[in-house]
Structure formats: C-alpha cells, structure tokens
DOLUMGU-369612 format. One record per residue (C-alpha): residue in three letters; z, y, x. Coordinates in steps of 0.1 Angstrom, whole numbers, padded with zeros to 4 digits, always signed. Each point is the difference from the previous one (the first is absolute). Layout:
<pts>
AlaZYX
...
</pts>
This chain:
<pts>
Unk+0000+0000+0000
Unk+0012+0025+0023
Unk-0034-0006+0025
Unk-0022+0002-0029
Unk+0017+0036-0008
Unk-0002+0008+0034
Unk-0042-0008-0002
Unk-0003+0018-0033
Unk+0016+0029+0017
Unk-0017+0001+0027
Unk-0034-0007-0021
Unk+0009+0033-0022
Unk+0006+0025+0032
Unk-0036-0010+0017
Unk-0015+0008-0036
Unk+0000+0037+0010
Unk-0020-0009+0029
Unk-0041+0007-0003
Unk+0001-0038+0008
Unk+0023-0032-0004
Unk-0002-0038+0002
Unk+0028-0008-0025
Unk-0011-0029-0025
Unk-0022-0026+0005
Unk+0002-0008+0036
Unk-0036-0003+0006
Unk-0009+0034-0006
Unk+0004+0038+0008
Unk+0007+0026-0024
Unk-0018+0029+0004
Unk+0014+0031-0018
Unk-0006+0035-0003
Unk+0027+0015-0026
Unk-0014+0035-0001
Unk-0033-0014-0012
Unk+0016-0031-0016
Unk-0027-0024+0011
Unk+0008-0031+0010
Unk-0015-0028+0017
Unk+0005-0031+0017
Unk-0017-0019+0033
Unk+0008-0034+0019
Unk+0028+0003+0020
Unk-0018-0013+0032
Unk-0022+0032-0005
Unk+0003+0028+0024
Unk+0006+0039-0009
Unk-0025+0023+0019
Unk+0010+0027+0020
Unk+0006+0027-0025
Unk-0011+0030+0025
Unk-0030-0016+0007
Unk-0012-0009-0039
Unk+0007+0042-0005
Unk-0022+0005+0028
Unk-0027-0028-0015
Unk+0004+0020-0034
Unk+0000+0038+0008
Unk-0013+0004+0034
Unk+0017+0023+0029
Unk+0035+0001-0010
Unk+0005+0039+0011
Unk-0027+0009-0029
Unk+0013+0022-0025
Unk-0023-0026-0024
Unk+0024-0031+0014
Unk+0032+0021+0001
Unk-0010+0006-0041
Unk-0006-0039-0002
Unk+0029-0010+0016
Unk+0028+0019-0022
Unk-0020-0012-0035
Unk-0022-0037+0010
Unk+0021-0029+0000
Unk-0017-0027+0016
Unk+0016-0038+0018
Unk-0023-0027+0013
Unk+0005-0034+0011
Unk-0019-0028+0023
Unk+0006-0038+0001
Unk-0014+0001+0035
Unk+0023-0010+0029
Unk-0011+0036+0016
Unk-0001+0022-0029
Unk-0021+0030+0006
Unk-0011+0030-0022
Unk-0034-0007+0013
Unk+0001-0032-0026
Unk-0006+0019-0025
Unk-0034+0010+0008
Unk-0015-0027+0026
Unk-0025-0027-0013
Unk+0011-0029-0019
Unk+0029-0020+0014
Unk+0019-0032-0013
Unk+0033+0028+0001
Unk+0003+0016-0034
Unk+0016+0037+0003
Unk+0011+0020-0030
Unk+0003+0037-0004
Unk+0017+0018-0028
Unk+0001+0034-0003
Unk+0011+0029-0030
Unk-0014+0034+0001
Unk-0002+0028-0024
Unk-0035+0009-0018
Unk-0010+0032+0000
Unk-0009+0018-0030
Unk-0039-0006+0006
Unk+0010-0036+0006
Unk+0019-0005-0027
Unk-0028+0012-0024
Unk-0021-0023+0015
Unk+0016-0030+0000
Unk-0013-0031-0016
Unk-0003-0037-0002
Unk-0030+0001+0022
Unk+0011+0025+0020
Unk+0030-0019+0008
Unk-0022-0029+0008
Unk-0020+0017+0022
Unk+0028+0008+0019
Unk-0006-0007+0037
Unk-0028-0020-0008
Unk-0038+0002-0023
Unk+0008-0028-0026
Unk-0014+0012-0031
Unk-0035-0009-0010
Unk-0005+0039-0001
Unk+0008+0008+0032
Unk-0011-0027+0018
Unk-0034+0011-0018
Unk+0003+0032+0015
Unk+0009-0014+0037
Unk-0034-0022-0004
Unk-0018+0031-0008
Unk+0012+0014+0033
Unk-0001-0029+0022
Unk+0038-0007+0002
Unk+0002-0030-0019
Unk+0018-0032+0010
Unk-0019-0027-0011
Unk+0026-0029+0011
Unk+0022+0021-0031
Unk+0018-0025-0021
Unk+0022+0013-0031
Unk+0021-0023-0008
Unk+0027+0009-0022
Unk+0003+0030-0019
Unk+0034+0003-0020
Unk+0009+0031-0024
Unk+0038+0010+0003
Unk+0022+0012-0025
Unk+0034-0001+0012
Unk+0013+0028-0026
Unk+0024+0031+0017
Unk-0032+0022-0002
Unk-0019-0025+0025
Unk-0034-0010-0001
Unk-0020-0016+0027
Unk-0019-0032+0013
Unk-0001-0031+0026
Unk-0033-0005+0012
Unk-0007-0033+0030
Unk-0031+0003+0016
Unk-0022-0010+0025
Unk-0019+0018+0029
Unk-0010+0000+0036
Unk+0011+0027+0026
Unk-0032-0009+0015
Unk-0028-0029+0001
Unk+0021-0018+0028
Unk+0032+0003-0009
Unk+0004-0020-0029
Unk+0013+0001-0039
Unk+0030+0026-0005
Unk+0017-0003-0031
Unk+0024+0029-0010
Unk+0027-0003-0032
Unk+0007+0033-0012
Unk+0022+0014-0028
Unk-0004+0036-0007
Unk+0023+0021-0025
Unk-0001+0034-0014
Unk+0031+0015-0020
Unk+0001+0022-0024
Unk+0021+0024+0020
Unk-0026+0004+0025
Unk+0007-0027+0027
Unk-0023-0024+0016
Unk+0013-0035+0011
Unk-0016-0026+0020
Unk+0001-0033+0013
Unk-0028-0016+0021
Unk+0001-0034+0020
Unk-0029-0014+0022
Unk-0011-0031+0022
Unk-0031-0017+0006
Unk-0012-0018-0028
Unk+0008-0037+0013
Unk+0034+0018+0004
Unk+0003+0011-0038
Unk-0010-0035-0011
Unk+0025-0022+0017
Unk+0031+0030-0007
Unk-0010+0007-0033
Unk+0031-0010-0019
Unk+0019+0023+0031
Unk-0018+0028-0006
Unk+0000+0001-0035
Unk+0035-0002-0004
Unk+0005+0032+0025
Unk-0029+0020-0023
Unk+0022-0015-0035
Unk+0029+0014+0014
Unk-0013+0034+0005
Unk+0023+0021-0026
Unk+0003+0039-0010
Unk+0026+0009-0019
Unk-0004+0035-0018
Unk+0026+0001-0025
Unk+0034+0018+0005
</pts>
C-alpha cells in the first residue's frame, strides 16, 4: 500500500512536466499543459535535441522571426534511432520512424483560410487538386500513393484530418510514407502530429505507429 502511494505520488508531481513516463511502462508521455495536447511514443524512443529541432523549424535562432516563434510555437520530436538526430526528420527514407508534433497559432489570414483540404495539404500536395496543379508545373511525384484519408471530429471546436501517404524523396531513394494528423481550433490554434519511415518501415510497425497517431489528444475545454 504504502509503495503504491509512494508511485501515485510520484506519478502526479512529473504530470506538470512537458513530458512523463508514468503508466504503462512501455511508453512515454508526452505533454504539453499550456497547449493540452498529449501524446504518447515507445519508451525505447529517443527525444531530439530540443535546440536543434527550433533551429530545424525557424532557422537562425538570433532572428527576430525565430525569437517570435520561440515564445508562441510549441514543438517536441522523437527518433527510434540509436543516434537520434534532428536531421531524421528530413533525410530519405529510413527503417527509423521519427515523429514531430508541433502547436502554433494561425493568423488571422490563416485562420480564414483553413479547410479540410487545406489541412491535408499540409506539408505535402495530397489532394487530387493540387497534385493537378503540381503536374501542370512539372512538380509532380508520380510514385504518390494516398492511402488513408480520415475526417476528424473530435468536438471542443476541433476539426481536422489524418492522411498516410506514399511518395519518393527522389527516384533512388525509395517509398516514404508520412502519417499526419492536422487540427484547427476554433480559437485560432493549429495542431499537428506527423510520423515518417520508409515505407517497408511503415508496413512491418504499423500497429506501433498507429497507436502513437491514436493517441494524439487536444483538449480545448476548461
């Protein structure tokens, strides 16, 4: 009795922490109470370097555009490599998923401008319209696989998608496939979660990566 109080203790004090590994033992909590999002990632999984993902995401870090980014974008990624590196999340296809989540406020352009495909677009042409538009100008991936495309409605003022998809870097490099949620709030906030591996990768860890894109939560309620 007394150790289990001790552990539920000691469970509730790392809660106010951005991250904790309190409850099932084989995963890591990841937690960010100002934004209330929540997510969770194999414990075996390494956190990367938080100074070099802000570099990655806003450039020089002296730049009055990265100082802005810094105080308002909230953003945590982690590697299941053995040498977790920020430069994961944009190399070619490896057998290593990564995951990135980030929150950031929408500006008031943004916000008027933010729909379902818009959010599916997001970091990538998977629409049928705008991959037209990339085959008009000679951009178009032709290895591009959609593969899931999932309307979300998890109610607080939230709206959003998770699209899986398909594509190649390059013609040598090989299928990439990238699982992203995207959500918009009503309040003007922009939340993502993307995770990435070769497609080989994706195939063999799909119930793994699934469960870390399932638990992907954003609580807007009081």
């Amino acid at each position: 009795m007394v150790r289990g109080a001790v552990r539920a203790i000691a469970c509730v004090l790392l809660l106010a922490a951005v991250s904790t590994s309190c409850g099932s033992p084989g995963y890591t909590y990841v937690k960010n109470s100002g934004n209330k999002t929540y997510f969770k990632v194999p414990a075996q999984w390494h956190k990367i370097d938080d100074a070099a993902l802000s570099r990655m995401l806003t450039g020089d870090p002296d730049s009055a555009t990265a100082q802005l980014q810094k105080s308002s974008v909230w953003s945590v990624a982690y590697d299941a490599s053995r040498a977790p590196s920020v430069m994961h999340l944009t190399s070619l296809p490896s057998d290593d998923p990564v995951v990135l989540a980030m929150v950031r406020p929408l500006t008031q352009a943004e916000q008027g401008q933010v729909s379902l495909d818009a959010l599916r677009n997001l970091g990538g042409l998977v629409t049928a319209e705008a991959r037209q538009a990339a085959a008009q100008q000679g951009t178009q991936d032709d290895s591009f696989e959609w593969l899931r495309d999932q309307v979300l409605t998890p109610g607080g003022g939230l709206r959003g998608v998770r699209e899986i998809y398909n594509a190649s870097p390059n013609t040598l490099s090989g299928l990439l496939t990238t699982d992203r949620t995207a959500l918009a709030s009503d309040d003007g906030h922009l939340y993502v979660l993307i995770i990435r591996c070769s497609a080989h990768c994706y195939r063999t860890r799909a119930s793994e990566i699934d469960s870390i894109a399932r638990s992907f939560t954003v609580r807007t309620s009081p």
